[in-house]
C-alpha positions in Angstrom: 29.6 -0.3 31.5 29.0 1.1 28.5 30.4 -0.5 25.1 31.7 1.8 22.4 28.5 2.8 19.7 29.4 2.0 16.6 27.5 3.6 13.6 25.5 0.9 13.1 24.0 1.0 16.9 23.1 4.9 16.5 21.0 3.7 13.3 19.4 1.5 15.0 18.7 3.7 18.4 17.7 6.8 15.6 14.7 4.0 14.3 13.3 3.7 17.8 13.6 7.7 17.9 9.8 9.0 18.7 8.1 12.6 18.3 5.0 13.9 20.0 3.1 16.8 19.1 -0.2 17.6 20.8 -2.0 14.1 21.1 -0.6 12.4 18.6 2.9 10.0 18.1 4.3 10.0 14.6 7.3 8.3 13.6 9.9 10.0 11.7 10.6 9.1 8.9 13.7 6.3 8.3 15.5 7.4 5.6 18.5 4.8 6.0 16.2 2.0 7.2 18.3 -1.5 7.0 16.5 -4.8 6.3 18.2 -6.4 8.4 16.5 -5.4 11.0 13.2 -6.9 9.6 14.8 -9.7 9.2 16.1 -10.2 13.1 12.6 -9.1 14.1 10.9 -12.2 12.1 13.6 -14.6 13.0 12.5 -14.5 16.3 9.3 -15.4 15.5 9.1 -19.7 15.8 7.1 -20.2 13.0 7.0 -17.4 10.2 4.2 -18.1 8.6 2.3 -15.6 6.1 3.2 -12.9 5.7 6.0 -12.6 8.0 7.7 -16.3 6.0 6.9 -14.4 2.3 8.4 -10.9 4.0 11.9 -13.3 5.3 12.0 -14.5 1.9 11.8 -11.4 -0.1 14.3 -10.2 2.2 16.6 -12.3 1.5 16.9 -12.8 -1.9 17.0 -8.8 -2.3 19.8 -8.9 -0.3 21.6 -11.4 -2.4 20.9 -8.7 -5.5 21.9 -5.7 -3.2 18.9 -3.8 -3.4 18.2 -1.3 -1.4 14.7 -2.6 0.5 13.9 0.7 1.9 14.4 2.8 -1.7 14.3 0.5 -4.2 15.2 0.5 -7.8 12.1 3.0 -9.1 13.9 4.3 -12.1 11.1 5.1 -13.7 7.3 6.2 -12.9 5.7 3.5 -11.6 1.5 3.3 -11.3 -0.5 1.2 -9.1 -4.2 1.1 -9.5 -6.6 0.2 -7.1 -9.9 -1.4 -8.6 -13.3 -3.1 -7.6 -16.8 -3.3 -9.0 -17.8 -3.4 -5.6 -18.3 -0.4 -2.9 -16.8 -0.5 0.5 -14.1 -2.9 0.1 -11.4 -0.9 1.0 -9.9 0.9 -2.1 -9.4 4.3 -0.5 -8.6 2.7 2.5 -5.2 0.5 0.9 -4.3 3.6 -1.4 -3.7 6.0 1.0 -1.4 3.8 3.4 0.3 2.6 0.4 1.1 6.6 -0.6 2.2 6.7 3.0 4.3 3.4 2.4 6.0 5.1 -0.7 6.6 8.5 0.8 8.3 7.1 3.8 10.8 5.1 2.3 12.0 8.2 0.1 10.0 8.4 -3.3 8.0 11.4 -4.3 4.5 10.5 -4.6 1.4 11.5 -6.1 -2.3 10.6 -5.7 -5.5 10.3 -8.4 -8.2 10.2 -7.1 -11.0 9.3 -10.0 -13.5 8.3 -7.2 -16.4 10.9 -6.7 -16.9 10.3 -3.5 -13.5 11.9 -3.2 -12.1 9.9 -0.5 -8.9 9.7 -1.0 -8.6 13.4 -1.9 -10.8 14.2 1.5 -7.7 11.9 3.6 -5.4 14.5 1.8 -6.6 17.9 3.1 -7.0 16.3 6.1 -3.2 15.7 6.5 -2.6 19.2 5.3 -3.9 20.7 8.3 -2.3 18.0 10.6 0.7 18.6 9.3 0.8 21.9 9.8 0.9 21.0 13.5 3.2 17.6 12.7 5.9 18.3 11.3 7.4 15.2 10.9 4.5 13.9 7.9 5.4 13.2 4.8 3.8 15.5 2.4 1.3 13.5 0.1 -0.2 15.5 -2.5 -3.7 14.1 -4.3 -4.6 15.4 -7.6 -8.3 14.9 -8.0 -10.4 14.6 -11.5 -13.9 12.7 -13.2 -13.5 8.9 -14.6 -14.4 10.9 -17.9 -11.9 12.9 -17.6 -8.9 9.7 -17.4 -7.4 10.7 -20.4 -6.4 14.5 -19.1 -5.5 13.1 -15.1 -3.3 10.6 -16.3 -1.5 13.6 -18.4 -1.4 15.7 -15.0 0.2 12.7 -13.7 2.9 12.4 -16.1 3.5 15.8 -16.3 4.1 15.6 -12.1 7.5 13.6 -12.2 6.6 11.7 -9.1 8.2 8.4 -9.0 5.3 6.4 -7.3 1.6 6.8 -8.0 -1.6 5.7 -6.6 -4.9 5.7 -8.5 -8.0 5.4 -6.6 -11.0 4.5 -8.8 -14.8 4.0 -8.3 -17.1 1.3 -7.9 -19.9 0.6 -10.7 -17.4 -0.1 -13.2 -19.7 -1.1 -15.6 -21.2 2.1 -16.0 -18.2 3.5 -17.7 -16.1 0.3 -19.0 -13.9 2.1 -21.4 -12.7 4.4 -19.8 -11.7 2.2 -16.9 -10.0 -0.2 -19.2 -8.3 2.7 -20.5 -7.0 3.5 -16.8 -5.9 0.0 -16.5 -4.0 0.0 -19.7 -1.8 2.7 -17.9 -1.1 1.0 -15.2 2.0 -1.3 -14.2 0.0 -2.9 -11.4 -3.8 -3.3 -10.2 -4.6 -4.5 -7.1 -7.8 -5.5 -6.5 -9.7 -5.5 -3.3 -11.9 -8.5 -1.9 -13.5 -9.4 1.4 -13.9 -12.5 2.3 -17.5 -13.4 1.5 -19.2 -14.6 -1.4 -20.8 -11.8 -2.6 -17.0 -9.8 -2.4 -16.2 -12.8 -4.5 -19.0 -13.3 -7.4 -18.0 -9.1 -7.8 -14.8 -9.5 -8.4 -14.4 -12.6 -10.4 -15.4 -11.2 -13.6 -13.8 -8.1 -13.3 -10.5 -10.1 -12.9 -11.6 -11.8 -16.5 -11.9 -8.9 -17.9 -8.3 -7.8 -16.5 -6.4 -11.0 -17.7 -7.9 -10.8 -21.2 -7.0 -7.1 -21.9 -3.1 -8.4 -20.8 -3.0 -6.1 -17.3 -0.6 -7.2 -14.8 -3.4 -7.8 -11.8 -4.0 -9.7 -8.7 -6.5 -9.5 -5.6 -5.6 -8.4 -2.7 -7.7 -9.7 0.7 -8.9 -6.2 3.0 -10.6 -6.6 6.4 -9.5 -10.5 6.4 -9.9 -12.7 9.3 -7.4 -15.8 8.9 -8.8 -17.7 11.7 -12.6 -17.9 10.4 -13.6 -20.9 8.4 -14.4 -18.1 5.2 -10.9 -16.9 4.8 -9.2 -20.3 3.4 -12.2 -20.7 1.6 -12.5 -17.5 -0.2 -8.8 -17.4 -1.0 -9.1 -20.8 -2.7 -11.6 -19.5 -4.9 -9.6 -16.5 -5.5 -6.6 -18.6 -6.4 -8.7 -20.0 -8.8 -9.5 -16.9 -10.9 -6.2 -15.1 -10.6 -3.4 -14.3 -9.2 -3.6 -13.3 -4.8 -0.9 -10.9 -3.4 0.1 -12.8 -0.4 -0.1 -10.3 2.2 -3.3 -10.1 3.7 -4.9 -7.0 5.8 -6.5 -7.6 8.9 -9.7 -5.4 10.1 -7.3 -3.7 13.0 -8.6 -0.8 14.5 -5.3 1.2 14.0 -6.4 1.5 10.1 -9.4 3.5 10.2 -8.2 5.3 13.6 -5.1 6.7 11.4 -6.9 7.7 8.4 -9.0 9.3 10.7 -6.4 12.0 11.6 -5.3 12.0 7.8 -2.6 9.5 8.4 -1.2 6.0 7.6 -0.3 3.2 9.6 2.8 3.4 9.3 2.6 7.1 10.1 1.9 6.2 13.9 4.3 5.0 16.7 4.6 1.4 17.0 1.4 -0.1 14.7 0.6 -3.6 15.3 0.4 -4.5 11.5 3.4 -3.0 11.0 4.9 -5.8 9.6 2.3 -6.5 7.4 2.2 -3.0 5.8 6.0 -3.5 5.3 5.7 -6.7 4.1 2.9 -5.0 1.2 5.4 -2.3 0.4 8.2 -5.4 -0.3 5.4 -7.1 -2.2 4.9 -3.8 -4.9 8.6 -3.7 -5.1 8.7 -6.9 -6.4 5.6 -7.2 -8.6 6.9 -3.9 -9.9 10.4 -5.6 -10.8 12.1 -2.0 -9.3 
């Protein structure tokens, strides 16, 4: 016997809604998502530890100041940068699924991509031509341009109107100092990237230096992280240490580079195991970002 649906119970059956085109699931977007249900989903869980206990807890204070979890309160542009001295840590990587993070919950985005390698800008046209077969992706426009060039980009970006933006930036920061300090100045957030090994570590400890002394709101952020080796809790000590740590960590899952393979984010498939943790980055920038 079937009870009477009330609005509520089509939301929630329109959030486990899938679409399939050709080989690949993609989950629509959720407009009206509730926090609620992130919160039921981690209450079941026996011990929420990190970042599931961080995710409850932003949860639910931001219900106490009736904010919308899903929208937000971005009034205004807001920036986050992605920085490292170091190569291959995973800046492209964590600016593209945090586009895709952004666009799904409703804001209109925009990437820079200042990187020469072009990643991020690469990811882009790739989703252009998925899309044209999906439907159901989030349009995620990348505006490419030279480090040299910062002053002119960060115009471009202004001039765009979008609400949420995501600058990818190169490795080999010493080689042009200035004008990545004069990116960071911009900026109403850097995250910055670190593995957990030493030599992720002695790279990014100075930059971080450099970061707090010019006044830049800034804190690392551990990529391809492992909690259960012996490295993790050291390295995130000595992180600790020299700044501040966002404390949602990503784990090396296969799902990450699989997506971006197809020009995608996690959170663009059906069903990703770090779901939660993706969501529980997105709650993170929302609050470092005071929105």
């Amino acid at each position: 016997m079937r009870c009477h649906e009330t609005s509520e119970h089509a939301k929630i059956r329109e959030l486990g809604t899938e679409s399939r085109r050709g080989n690949l699931k993609v989950r629509p977007v959720a407009r009206n998502k509730r926090s609620n249900l992130l919160r039921r989903k981690i209450l079941r869980r026996k011990r929420p530890q990190e970042p599931y206990f961080y995710l409850w807890k932003t949860l639910s204070s931001a219900r106490n100041r009736k904010i919308d979890l899903v929208r937000g309160d971005m009034s205004k542009q807001s920036i986050v940068m992605l920085s490292s001295p170091k190569g291959g840590v995973g800046k492209s990587s964590l600016s593209r699924n945090i586009l895709v993070l952004a666009a799904r919950a409703g804001k209109s985005v925009l990437g820079l991509d200042l990187d020469k390698q072009a990643t991020l800008s690469t990811w882009a046209e790739r989703r252009e031509r998925v899309s044209a077969a999906i439907p159901d992706i989030v349009h995620i426009p990348v505006h490419r341009a030279e480090l040299d060039d910062w002053r002119s980009a960060l115009k471009t970006v202004n001039a765009s109107k979008a609400e949420f933006v995501v600058i990818d930036t190169p490795p080999s920061i010493e080689l042009n100092m200035n004008a990545m300090l004069g990116v960071c100045e911009k900026a109403d957030l850097i995250l910055v990237p670190c593995q957990q090994t030493q030599d992720d570590l002695d790279s990014v400890t100075p930059w971080m230096k450099h970061l707090k002394a010019s006044g830049s709101k800034a804190a690392f952020i551990i990529n391809r992280a492992n909690i259960r080796a012996k490295s993790f809790s050291t390295i995130r000590a000595k992180l600790l240490a020299a700044g501040h740590v966002c404390p949602v960590e990503i784990s090396q899952a296969e799902e990450i580079p699989l997506a971006s393979g197809k020009g995608l984010g996690v959170m663009d498939l059906s069903r990703p195991k770090s779901a939660e943790t993706f969501e529980s980055l997105w709650l993170y920038l929302q609050q470092e970002l005071g929105r």
